[in-house]
C-alpha positions in Angstrom: 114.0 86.5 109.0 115.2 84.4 111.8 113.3 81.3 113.6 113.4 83.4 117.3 110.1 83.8 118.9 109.2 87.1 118.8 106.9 88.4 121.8 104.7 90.6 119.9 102.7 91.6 123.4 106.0 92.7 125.2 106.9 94.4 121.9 103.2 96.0 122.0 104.1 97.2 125.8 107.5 98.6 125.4 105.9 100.4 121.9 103.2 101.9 123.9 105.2 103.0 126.6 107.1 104.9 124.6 104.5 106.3 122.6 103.1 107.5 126.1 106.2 109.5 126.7 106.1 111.2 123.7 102.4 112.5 124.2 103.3 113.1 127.8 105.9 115.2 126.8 104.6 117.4 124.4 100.9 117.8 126.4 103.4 119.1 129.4 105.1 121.3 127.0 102.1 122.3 125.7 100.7 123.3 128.6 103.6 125.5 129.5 102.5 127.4 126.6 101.5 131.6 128.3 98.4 131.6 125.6 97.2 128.8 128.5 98.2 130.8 131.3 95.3 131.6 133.7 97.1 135.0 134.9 97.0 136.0 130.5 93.0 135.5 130.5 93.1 137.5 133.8 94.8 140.9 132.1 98.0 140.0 133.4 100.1 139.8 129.6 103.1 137.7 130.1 103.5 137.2 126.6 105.5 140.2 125.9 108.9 138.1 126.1 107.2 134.8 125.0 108.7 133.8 121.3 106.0 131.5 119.5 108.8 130.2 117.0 111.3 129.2 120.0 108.3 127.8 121.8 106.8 125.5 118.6 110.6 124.6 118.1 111.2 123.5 121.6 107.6 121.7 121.4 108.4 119.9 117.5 112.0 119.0 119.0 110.6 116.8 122.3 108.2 115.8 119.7 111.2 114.1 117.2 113.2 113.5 120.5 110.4 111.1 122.1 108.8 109.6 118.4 112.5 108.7 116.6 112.9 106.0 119.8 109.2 104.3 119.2 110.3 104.7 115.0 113.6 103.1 115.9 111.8 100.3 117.8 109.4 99.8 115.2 111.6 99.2 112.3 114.0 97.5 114.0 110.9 94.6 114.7 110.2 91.5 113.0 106.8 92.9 112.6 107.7 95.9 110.4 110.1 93.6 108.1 107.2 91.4 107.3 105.0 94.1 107.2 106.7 95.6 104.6 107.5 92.5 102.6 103.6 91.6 102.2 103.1 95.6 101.4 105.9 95.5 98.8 104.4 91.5 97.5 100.7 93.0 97.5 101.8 96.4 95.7 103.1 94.7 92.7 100.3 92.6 92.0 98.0 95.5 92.3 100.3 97.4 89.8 99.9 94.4 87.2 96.3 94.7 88.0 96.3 98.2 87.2 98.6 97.5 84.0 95.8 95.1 82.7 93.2 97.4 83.6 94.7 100.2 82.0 95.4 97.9 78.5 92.0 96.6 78.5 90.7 100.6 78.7 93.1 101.3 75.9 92.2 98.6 73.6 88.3 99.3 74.0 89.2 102.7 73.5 90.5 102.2 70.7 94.0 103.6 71.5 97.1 102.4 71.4 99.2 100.5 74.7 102.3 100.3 75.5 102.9 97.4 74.5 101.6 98.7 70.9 103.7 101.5 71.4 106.8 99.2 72.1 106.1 96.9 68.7 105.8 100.0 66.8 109.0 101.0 68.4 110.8 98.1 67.6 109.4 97.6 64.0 110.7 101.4 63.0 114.3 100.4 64.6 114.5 97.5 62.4 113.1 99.2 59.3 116.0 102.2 60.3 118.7 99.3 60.5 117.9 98.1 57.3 118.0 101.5 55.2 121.2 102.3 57.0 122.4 98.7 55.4 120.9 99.6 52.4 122.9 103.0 52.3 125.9 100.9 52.6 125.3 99.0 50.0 124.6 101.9 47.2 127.7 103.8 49.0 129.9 100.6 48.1 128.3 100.3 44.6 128.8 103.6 43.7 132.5 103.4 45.1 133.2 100.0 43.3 133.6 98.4 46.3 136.4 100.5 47.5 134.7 101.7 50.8 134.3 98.4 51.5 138.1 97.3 51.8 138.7 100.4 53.0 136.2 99.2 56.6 137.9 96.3 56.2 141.8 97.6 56.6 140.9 99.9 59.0 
């Protein structure tokens, strides 16, 4: 991050603001809405050509409209980088937590961990290795040794 000052309180202002516009919006769109209408509660139905899906779409789209410029401003700050540095730093230390925590359970449980898991996993690739080599071997004794110079050539 650069060495600028950052004014967090004009930031704060300009964040607000637009945040303000956005509610403003979508209260006077709301209020637009014929369910609200006086004349509707009076027995005068307008709603007959009033489409509820148009009107919720119009309503969610001054809604993105208004909210993507305070979510641009806000991940464009200095704020939200550092933010989200000390979120990502503070995440991983509370997944090792959890990774101890969770080994610790195991153990006193009395079942295996991963890291059991792993050694066993290991150990069975090395004893797997080793047959295979041994297979070689009684392949090129019962051959006479012919399989192996024929690897070799090859």
């Amino acid at each position: 991050m650069s060495e600028e000052k950052f004014d967090y309180m004009d930031y704060y202002k300009k964040f607000y603001a637009v945040w303000e516009k956005t509610m403003s919006e979508a209260l006077e769109t709301w209020s637009k809405s014929p369910f609200l209408n006086k004349d509707v509660a009076a027995g005068n139905d307008k709603t007959m050509d009033f489409d509820p899906a148009l009107y919720y779409k119009k309503l969610y789209e001054t809604w993105e409209k208004s909210m993507s410029e305070a979510l641009e401003m806000w991940l464009k700050s200095p704020l939200f980088a550092a933010s989200a540095g000390k979120l990502i730093e503070k995440s991983s230390g509370f997944k090792k937590y959890l990774d101890e925590v969770m080994e610790r359970s195991l153990n006193n449980m009395r079942l295996p961990t991963k890291n059991d898991i792993d050694r066993v996993l290991a150990s069975l690739n090395n004893l797997e290795a080793k047959i295979n080599d041994l297979w070689d071997k009684i392949d090129d004794l019962k051959t006479g040794g012919r399989a192996t110079t024929k690897k070799s050539s090859s």
